[in-house]
C-alpha positions as CSV (number, residue, x, y, z in Angstrom):
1,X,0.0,0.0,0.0
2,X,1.5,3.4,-1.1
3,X,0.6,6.9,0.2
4,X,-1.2,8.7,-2.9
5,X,-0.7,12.3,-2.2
6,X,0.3,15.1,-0.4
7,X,4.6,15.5,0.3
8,X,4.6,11.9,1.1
9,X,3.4,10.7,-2.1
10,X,4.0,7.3,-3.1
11,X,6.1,6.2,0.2
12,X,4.9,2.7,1.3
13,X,3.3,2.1,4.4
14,X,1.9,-1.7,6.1
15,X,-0.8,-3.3,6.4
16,X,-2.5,-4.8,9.9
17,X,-2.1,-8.1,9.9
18,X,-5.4,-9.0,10.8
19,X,-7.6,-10.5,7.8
20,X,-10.8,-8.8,9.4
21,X,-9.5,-5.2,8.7
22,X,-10.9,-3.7,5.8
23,X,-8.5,-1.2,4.1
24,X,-9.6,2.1,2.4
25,X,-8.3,1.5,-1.3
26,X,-5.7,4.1,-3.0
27,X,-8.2,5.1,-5.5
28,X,-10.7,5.5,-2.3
29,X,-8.0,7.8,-0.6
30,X,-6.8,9.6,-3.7
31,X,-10.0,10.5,-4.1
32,X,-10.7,11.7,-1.1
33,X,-8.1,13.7,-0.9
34,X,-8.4,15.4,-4.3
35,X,-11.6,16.5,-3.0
36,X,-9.9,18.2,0.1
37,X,-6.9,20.1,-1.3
38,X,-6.1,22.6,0.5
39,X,-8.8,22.7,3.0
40,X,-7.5,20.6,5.9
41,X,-3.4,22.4,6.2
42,X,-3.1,23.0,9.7
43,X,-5.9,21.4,11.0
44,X,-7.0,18.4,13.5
45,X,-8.1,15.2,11.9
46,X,-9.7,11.9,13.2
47,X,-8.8,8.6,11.8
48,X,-11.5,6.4,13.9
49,X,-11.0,2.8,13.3
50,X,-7.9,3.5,11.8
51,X,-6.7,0.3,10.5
52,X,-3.6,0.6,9.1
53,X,-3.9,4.6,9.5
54,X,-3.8,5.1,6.3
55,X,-6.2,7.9,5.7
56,X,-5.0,9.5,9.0
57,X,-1.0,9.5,6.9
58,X,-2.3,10.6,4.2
59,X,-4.0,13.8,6.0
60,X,-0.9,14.7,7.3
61,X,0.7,14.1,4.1
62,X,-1.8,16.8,2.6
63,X,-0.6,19.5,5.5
64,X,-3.0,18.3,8.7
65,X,-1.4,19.8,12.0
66,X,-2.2,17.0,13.9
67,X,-3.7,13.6,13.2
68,X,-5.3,11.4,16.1
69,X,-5.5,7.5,15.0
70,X,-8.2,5.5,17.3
71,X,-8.9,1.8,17.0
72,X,-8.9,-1.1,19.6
73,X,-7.2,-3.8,17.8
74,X,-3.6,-3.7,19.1
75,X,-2.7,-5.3,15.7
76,X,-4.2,-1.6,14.3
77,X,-2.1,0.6,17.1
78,X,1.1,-1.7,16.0
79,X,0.7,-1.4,12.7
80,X,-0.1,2.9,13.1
81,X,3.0,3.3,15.2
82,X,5.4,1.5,13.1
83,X,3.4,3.5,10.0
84,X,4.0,6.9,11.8
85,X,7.8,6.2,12.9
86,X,8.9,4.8,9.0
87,X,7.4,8.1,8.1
88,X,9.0,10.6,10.6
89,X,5.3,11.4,11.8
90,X,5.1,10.6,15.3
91,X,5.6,14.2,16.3
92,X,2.1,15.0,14.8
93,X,0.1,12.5,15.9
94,X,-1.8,10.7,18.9
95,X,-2.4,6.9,19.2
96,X,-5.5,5.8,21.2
97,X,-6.3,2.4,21.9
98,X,-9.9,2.4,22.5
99,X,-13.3,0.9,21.5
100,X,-14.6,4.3,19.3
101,X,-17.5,4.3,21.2
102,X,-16.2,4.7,24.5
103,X,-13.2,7.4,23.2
104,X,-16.4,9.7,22.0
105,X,-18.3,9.3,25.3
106,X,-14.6,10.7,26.9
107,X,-15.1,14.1,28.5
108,X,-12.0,15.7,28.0
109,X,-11.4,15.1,23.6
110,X,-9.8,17.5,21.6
111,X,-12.2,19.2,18.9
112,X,-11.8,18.0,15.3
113,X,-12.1,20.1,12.5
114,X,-12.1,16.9,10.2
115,X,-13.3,13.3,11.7
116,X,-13.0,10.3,9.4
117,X,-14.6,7.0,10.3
118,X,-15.0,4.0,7.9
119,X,-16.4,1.3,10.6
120,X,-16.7,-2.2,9.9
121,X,-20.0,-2.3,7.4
122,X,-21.6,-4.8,9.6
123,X,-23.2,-4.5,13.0
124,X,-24.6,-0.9,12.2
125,X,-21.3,0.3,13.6
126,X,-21.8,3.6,11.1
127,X,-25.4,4.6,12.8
128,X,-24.2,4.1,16.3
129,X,-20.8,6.1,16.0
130,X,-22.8,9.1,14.1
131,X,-25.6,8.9,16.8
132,X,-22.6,9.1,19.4
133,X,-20.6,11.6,17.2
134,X,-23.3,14.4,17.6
135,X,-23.1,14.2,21.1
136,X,-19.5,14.0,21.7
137,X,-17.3,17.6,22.8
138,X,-15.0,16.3,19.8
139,X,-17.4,18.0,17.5
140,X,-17.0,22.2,16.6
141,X,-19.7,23.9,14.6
142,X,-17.9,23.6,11.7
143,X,-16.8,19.9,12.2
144,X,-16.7,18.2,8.6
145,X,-17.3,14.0,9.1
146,X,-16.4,12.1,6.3
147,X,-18.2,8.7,6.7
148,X,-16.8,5.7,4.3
149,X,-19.4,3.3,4.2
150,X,-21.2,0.9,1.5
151,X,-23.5,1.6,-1.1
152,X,-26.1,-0.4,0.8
153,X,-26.2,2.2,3.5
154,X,-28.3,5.2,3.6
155,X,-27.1,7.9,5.9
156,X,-29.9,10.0,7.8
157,X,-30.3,11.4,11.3
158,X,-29.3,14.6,12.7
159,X,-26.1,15.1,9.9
160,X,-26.6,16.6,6.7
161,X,-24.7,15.0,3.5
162,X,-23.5,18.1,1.5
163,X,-21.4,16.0,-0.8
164,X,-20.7,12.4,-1.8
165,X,-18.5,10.5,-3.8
166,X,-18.9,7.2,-5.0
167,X,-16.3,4.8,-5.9
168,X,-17.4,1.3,-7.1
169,X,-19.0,0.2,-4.2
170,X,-18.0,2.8,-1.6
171,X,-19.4,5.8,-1.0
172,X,-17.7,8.7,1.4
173,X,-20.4,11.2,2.3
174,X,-19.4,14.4,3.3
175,X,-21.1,15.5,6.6
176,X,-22.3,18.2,8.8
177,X,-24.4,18.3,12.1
178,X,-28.0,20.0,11.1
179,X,-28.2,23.8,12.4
């Protein structure tokens, strides 16, 4: 897997080794990030259920101040770590080894101008992190969520979805909390 833009364009980075952890695809990322040139330089961004923290690199690799990478599989943290050291990263980033769930329900959370979250697509993990998401203090205002999910899913609640992008079976909806 290869970083697919940003300064640290085309640098390798592992895999978990874990079967049961769904990477975001390059094209998924590059596409994503094409979308968001320029808008996240110098700001906070969420990589919940990081995986590999792959889409959490490649925001700091497109100018993010600060990335924080959550999952709860230690094969996930392992994998982030040895990600953000290869890289020269680990000055601009937090690791956190906790069900997502419970790390939203935390009082004291740094606000996120960008949150990221691409839970496993079974067990309606999506619905109960955004239900938990618009509670959370890790949400400003202005908060953006981008919310990988499958085409299967539709995506209602108290968020609205001012853009989308669909790529094969994936679709990242952009989102922000209803005013």
């Amino acid at each position: 897997m290869r970083i697919t833009s940003g300064e640290l364009k085309g640098r390798k980075i592992i895999e978990v080794k874990d079967k049961r952890v769904r990477e975001t695809l390059d094209r998924v990322r590059e596409s994503l990030f094409n979308s968001l040139r320029g808008d996240i330089n110098n700001k906070i961004f969420y990589d919940l259920y990081a995986g590999s923290g792959a889409v959490g690199i490649e925001a700091l690799s497109n100018g993010a101040k600060l990335c924080i990478f959550v999952d709860k599989s230690i094969y996930s943290i392992r994998a982030i770590y040895e990600n953000l050291k290869n890289l020269d990263l680990l000055n601009r980033a937090k690791i956190v080894r906790m069900d997502i769930i419970r790390f939203l329900k935390t009082k004291e959370l740094e606000k996120g101008d960008f949150i990221f979250l691409d839970p496993p697509y079974e067990f309606e993990l999506g619905k109960k992190t955004l239900e938990i998401l618009n509670l959370s203090n890790i949400m400003k205002e202005e908060t953006i969520i981008i919310y990988e999910h499958s085409k299967r899913e539709i995506v209602k609640d108290n968020f609205e979805i001012y853009k989308s992008l669909k790529i094969g079976d994936t679709i990242i909806d952009f989102l922000r909390r209803r005013i």
